[in-house]
PAZA-34250 format. One record per residue: x negated, y negated, z negated of N, C-alpha, C in turn; residue number from 1. Coordinates in Angstrom, 1 decimal, decimal comma. Each point is the difference from the previous one (the first is absolute). Layout:
% residues N
{node {X Y Z} {X Y Z} {X Y Z} NUM}
...
END
This chain:
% residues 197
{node {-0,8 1,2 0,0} {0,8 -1,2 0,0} {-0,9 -1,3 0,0} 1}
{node {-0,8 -0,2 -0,6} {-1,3 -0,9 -0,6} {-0,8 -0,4 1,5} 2}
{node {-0,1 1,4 0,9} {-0,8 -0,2 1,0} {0,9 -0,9 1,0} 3}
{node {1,4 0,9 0,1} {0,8 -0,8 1,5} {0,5 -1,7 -1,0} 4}
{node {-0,4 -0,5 -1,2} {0,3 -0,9 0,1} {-1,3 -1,5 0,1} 5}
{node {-0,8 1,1 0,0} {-1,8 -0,4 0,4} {0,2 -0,7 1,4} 6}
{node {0,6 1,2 0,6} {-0,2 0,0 1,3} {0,7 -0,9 0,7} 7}
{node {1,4 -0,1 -0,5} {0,7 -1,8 -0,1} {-0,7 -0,6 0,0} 8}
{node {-0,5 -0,1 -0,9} {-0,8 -1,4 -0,8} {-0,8 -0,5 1,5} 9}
{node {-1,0 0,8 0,2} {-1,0 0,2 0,8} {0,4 -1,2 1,7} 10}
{node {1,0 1,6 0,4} {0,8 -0,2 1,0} {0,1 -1,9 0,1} 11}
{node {1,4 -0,2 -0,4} {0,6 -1,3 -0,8} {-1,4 -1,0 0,6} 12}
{node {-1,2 0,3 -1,3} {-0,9 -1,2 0,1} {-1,4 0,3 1,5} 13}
{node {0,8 0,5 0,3} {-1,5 0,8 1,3} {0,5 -0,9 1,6} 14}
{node {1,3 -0,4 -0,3} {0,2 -0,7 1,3} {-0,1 -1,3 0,2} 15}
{node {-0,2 -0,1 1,2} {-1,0 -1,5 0,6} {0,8 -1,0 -0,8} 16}
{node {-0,9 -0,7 -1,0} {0,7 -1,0 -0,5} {0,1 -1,5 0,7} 17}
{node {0,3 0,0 1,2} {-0,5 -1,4 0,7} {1,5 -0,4 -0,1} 18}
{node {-0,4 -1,9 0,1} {1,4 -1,2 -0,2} {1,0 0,5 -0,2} 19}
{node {0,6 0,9 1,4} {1,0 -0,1 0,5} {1,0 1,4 -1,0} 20}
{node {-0,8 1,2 -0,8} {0,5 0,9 -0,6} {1,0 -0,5 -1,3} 21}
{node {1,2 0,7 0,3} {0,9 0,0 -0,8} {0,7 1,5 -0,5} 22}
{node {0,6 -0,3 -1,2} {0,8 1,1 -1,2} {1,4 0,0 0,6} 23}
{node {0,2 1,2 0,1} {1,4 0,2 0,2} {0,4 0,9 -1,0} 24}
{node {1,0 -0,5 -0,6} {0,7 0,8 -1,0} {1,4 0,2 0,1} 25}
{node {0,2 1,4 0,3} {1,2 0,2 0,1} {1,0 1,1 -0,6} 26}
{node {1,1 -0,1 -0,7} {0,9 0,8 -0,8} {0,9 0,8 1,7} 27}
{node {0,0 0,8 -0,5} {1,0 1,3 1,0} {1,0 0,7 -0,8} 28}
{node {1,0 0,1 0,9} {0,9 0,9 0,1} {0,4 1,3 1,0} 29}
{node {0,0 1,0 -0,1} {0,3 1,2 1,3} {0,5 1,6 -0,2} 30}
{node {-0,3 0,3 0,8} {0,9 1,4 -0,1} {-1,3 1,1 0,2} 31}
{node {0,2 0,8 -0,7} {-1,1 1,4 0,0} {0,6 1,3 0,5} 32}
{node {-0,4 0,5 1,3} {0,4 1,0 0,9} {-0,8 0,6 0,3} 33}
{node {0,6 1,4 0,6} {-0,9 1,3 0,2} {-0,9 0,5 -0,5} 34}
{node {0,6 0,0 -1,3} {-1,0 0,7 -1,0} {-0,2 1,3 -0,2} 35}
{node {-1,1 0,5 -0,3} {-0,2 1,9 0,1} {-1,4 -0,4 -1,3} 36}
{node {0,4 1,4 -0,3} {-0,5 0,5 -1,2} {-0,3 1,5 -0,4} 37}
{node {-1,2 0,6 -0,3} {0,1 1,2 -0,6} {0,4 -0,1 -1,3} 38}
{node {0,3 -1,1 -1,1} {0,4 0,3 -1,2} {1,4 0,0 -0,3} 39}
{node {0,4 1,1 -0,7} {0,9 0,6 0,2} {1,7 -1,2 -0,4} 40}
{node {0,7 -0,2 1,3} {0,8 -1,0 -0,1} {1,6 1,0 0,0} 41}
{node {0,2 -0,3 -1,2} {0,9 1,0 -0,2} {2,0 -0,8 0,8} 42}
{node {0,1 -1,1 0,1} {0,5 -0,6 0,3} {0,1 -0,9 1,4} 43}
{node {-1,4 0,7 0,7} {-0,1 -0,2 1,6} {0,1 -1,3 -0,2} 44}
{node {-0,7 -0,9 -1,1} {0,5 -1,7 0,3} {-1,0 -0,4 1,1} 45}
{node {-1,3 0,4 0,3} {-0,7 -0,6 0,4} {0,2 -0,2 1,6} 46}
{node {0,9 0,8 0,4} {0,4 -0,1 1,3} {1,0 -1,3 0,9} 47}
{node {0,5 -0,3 -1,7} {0,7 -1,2 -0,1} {-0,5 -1,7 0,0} 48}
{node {0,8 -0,7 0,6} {-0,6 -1,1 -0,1} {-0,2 -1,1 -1,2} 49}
{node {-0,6 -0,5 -0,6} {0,3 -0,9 -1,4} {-0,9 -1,2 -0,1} 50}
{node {0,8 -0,7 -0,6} {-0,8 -1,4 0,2} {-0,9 -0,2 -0,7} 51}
{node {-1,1 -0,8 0,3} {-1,4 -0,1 -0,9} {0,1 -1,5 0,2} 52}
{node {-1,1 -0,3 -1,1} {-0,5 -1,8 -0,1} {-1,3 0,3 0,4} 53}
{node {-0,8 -1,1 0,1} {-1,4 -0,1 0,1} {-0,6 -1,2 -0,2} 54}
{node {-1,1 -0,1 0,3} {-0,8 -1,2 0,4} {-1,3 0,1 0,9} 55}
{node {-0,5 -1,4 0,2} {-1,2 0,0 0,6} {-0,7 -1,1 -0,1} 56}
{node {-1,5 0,4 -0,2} {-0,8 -2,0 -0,5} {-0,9 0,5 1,5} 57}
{node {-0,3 -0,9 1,0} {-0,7 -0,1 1,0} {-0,7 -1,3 0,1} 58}
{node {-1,4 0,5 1,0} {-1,2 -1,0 0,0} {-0,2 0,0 1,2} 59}
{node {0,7 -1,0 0,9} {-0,3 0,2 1,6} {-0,5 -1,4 0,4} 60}
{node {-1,3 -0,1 0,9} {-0,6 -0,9 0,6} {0,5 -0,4 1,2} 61}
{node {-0,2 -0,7 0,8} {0,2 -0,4 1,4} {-0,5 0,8 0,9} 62}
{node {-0,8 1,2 0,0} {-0,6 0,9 0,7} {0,9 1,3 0,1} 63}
{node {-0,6 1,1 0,1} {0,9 0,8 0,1} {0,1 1,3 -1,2} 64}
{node {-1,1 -0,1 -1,1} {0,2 0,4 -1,0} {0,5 -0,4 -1,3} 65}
{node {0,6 0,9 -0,9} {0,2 -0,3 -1,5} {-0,1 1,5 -0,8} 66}
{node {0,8 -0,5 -1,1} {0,4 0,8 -1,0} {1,1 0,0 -0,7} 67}
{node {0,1 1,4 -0,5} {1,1 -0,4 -0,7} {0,5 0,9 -1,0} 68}
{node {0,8 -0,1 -1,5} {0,2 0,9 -1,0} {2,0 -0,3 0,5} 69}
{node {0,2 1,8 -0,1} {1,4 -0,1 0,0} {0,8 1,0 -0,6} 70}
{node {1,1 -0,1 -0,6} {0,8 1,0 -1,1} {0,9 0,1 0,4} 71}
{node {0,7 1,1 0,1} {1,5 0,3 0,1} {0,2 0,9 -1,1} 72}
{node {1,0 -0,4 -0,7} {0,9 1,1 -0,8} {1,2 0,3 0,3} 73}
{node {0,3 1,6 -0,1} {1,1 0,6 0,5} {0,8 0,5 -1,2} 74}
{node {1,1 -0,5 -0,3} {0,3 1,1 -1,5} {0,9 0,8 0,6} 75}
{node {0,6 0,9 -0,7} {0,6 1,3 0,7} {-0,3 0,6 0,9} 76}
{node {-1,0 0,3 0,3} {-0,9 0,5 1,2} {0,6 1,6 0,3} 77}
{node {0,1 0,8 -1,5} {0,1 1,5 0,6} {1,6 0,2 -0,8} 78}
{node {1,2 -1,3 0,4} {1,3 0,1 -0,7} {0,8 -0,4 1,6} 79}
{node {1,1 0,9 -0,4} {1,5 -0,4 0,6} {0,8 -0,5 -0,7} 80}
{node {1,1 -0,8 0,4} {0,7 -0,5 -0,9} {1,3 1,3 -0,3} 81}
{node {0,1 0,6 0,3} {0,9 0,9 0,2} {-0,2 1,1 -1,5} 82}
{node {-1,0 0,3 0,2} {-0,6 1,0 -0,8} {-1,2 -0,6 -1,5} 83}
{node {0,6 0,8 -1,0} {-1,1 -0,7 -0,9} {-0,8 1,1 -1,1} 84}
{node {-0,8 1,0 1,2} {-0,7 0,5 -0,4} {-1,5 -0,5 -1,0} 85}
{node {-0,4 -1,3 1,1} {-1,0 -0,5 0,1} {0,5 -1,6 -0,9} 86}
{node {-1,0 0,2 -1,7} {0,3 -0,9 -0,8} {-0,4 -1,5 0,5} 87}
{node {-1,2 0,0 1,1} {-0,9 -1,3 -0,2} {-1,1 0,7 0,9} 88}
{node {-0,3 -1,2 0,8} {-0,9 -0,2 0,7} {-0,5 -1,0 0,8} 89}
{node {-1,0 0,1 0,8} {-1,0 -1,3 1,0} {-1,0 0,5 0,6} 90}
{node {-0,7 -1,0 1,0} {-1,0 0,0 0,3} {-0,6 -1,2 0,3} 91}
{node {-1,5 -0,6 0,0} {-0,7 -1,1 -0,7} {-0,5 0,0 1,3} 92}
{node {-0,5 -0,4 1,2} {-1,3 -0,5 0,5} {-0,3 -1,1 -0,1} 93}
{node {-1,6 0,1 -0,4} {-0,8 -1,3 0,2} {-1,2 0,2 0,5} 94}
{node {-0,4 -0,6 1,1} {-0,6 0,2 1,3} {-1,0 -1,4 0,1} 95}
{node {-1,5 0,4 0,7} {-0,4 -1,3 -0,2} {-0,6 0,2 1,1} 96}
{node {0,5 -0,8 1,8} {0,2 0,1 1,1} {-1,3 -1,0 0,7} 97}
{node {-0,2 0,4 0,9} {-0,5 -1,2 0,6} {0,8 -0,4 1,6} 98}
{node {-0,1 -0,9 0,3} {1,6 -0,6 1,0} {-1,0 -0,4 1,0} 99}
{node {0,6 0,4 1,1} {-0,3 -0,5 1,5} {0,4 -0,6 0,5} 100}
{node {0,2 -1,5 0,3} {1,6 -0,6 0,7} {-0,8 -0,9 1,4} 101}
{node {1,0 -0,4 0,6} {-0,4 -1,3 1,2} {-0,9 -1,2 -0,6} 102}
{node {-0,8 -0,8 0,3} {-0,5 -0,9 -0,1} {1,8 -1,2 -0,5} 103}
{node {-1,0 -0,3 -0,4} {1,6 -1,6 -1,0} {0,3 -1,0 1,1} 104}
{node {-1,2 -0,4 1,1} {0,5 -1,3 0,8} {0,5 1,2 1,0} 105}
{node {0,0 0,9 0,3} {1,2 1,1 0,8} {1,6 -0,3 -0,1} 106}
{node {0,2 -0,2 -1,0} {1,4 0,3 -0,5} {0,3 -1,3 -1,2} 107}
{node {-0,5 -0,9 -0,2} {0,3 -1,4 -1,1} {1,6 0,2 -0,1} 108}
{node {0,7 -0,1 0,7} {1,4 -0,3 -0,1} {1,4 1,0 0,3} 109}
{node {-0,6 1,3 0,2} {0,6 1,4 0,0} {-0,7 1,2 -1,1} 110}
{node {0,7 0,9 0,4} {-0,7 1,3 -0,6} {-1,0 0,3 0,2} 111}
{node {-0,8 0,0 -1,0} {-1,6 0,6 0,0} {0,3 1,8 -0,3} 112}
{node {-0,4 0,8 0,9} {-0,1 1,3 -0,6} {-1,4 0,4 -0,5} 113}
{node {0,3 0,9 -0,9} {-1,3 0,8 0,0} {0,3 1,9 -0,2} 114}
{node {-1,1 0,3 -0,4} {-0,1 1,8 -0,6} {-1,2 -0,1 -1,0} 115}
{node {0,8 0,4 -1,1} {-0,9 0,4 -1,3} {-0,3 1,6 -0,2} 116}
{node {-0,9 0,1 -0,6} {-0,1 1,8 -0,7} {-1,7 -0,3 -1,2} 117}
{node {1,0 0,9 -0,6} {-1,4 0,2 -1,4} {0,0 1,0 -1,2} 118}
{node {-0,4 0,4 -1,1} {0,2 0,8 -0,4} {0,7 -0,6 -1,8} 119}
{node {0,4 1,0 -0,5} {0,6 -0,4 -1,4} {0,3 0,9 -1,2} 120}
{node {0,8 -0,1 -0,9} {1,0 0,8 -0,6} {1,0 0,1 0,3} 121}
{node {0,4 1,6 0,4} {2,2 0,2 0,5} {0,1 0,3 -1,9} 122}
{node {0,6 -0,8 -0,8} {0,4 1,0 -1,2} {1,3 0,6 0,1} 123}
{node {0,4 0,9 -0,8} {1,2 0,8 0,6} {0,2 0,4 -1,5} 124}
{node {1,9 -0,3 -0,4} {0,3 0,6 -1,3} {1,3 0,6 0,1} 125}
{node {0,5 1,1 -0,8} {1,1 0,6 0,3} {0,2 0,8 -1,3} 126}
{node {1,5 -0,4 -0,3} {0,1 0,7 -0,9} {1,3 1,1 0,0} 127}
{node {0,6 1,2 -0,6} {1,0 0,6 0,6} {1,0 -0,2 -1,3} 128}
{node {1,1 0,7 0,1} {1,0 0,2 -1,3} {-0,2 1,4 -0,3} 129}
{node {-0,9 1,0 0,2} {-0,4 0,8 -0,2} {-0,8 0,4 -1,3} 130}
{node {-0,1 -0,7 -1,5} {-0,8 0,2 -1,4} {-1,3 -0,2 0,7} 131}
{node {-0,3 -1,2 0,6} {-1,1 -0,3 0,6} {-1,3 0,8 0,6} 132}
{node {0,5 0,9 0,8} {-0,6 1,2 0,8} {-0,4 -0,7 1,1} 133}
{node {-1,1 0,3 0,2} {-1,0 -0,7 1,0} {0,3 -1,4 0,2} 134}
{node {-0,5 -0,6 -1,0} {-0,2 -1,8 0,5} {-0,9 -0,1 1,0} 135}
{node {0,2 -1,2 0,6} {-0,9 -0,8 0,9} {-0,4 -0,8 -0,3} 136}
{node {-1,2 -0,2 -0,3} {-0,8 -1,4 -0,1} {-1,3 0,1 0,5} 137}
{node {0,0 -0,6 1,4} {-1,5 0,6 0,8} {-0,4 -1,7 0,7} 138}
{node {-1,1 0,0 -0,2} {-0,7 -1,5 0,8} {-0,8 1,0 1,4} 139}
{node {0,3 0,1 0,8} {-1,0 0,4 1,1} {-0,6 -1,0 1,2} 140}
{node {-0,9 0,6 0,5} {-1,2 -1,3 0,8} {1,5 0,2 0,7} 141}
{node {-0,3 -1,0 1,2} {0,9 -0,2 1,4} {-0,6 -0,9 0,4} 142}
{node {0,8 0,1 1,7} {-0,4 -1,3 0,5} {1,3 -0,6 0,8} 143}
{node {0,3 -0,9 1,0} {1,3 -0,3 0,6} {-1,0 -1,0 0,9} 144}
{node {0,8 0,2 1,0} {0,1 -1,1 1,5} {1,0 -0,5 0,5} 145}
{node {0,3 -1,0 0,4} {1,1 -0,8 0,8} {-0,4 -1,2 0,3} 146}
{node {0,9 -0,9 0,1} {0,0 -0,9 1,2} {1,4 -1,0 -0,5} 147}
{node {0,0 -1,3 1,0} {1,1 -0,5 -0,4} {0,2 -1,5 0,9} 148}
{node {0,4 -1,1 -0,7} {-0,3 -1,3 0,2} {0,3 -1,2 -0,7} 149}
{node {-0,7 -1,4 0,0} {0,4 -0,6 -0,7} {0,0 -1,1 0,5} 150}
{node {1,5 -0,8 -0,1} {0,1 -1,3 0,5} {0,3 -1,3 -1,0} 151}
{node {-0,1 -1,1 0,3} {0,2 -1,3 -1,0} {1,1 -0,8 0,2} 152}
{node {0,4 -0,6 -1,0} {1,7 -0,1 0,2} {-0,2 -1,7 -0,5} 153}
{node {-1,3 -0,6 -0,9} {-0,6 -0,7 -0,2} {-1,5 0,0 0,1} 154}
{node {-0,9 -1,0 -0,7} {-1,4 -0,2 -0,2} {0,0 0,9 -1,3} 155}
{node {0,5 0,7 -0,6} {0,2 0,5 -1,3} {0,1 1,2 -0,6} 156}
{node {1,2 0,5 0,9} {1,1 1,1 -0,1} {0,2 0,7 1,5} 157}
{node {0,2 1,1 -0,1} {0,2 0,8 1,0} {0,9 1,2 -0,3} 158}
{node {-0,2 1,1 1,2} {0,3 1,5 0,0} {-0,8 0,8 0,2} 159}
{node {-0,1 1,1 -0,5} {-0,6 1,3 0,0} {0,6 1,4 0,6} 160}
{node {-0,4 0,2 1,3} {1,1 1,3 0,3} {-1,6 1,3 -0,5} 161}
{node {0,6 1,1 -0,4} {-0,9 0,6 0,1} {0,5 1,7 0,4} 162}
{node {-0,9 0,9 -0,2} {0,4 1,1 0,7} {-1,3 1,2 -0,1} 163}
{node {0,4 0,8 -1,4} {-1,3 0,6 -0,5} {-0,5 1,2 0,1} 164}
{node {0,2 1,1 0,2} {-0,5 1,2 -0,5} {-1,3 0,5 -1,4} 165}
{node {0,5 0,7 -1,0} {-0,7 0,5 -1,1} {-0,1 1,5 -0,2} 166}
{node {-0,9 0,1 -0,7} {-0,4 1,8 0,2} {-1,2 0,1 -1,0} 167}
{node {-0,2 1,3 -0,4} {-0,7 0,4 -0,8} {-1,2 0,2 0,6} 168}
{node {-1,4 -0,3 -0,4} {-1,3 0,3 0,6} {-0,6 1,5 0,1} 169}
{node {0,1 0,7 -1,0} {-0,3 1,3 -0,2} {0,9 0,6 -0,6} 170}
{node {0,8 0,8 0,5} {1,1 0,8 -0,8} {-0,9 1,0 -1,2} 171}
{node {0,5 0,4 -1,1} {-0,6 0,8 -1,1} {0,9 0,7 -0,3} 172}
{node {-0,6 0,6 -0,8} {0,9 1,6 -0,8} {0,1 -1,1 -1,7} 173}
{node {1,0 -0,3 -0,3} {0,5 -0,4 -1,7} {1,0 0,8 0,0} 174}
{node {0,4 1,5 0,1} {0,4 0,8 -1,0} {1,1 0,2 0,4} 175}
{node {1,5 0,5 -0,9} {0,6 0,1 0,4} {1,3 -0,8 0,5} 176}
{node {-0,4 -1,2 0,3} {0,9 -0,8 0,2} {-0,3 -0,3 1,1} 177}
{node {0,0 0,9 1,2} {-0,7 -0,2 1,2} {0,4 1,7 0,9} 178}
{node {1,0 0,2 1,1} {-0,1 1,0 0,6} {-1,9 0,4 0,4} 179}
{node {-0,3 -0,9 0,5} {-1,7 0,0 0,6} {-0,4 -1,2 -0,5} 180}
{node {-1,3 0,0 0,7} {-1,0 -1,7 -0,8} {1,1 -0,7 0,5} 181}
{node {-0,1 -1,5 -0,9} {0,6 -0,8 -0,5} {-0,3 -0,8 1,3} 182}
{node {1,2 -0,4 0,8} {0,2 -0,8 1,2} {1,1 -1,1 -0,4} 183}
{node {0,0 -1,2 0,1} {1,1 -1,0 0,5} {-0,1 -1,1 1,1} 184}
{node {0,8 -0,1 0,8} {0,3 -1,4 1,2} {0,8 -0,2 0,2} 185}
{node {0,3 -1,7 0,1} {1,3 -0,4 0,3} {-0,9 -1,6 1,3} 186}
{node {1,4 -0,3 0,0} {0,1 -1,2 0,7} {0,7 -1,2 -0,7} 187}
{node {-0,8 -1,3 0,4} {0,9 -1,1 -1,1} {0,0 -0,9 1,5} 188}
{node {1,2 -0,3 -0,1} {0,6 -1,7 1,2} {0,2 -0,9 -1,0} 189}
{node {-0,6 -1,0 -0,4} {0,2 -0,9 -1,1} {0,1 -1,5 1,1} 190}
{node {0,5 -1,2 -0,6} {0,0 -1,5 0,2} {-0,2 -0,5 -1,0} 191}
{node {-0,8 -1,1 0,0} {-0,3 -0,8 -1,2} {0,5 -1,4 0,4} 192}
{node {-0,3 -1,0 -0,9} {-0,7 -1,3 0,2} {-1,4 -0,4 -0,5} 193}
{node {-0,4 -0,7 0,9} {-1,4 -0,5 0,0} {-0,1 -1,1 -0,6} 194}
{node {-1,1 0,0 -0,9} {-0,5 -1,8 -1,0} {-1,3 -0,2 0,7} 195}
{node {0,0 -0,8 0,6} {-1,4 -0,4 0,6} {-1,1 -1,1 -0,7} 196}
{node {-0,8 0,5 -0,8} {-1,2 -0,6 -0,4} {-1,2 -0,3 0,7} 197}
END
């Protein structure tokens, strides 16, 4: 955990600090889809769609590199509403990316796109109505890639479309809470607004 938040750190302060680089900070909202899992989802939620929050702090120059730290939380990840096998649960990414987009005098007064990818923590918790038989509480490496765009609505304030994929780095054997080694991926389509510093 200590390392991928190093590696933020790092990231964050490693890009070209010249005039024209600015912070974008932005709060998200979105939906978490096509999720698959070896850990045992007794309630098929993961197949389901469910809304998550997020965020994101970014460091983009006038060139065509940056960085960037981003989170999505999913709660009810492995729940249907239907069924309430499944007492409680989520999943956590926090990802510390580095972003490729258009050059800034490209696009000043439209959508700038880019594509990010980097690596993180997927945490993953789950708990059943079962006298607490096989909990979940697992932090595993991952990584995620996507893409997106961001336009300005002012000198200030903007949008964030974004469009992610997440997944586990190395699947493992944790026992029996797991048909096989321990695999998770989903997909996040989030929108934010942009604070431009």
């Amino acid at each position: 955990m200590w390392r991928v938040l190093a590696l933020c750190s790092v990231l964050l302060l490693g890009v070209n600090r010249e005039a024209a680089a600015e912070w974008h900070i932005t709060p998200m909202i979105g939906v978490t889809m096509f999720g698959s899992t070896t850990i045992f989802d007794p309630e098929l939620g993961t197949e389901k769609h469910h809304w998550n929050l997020g965020g994101a702090v970014s460091l983009l120059g006038s060139s065509v590199f940056g960085a960037e730290v981003i989170a999505i939380w999913t709660p009810g990840f492995f729940e249907r509403d239907d069924l309430e096998i499944v007492e409680n649960s989520r999943t956590v990414s926090l990802m510390a990316n580095v972003v490729v987009t258009t050059p800034r005098r490209w696009t000043e007064y439209s959508l700038r796109p880019f594509v990010s990818g980097g690596l993180g923590l997927l945490h993953v918790t789950k708990h059943d109505n079962t006298e607490g038989l096989f909990p979940v509480d697992l932090n595993l490496l991952g990584y995620n890639v996507g893409g997106g765009a961001v336009g300005f609505l002012s000198e200030r304030t903007g949008l964030r479309f974004d469009f992610r994929y997440h997944s586990v780095l190395n699947p493992a054997d944790y026992g029996p809470i797991a048909f096989e080694d321990v695999h998770l991926r989903y997909v996040t389509a989030s929108v934010g607004i942009v604070f431009r510093r």
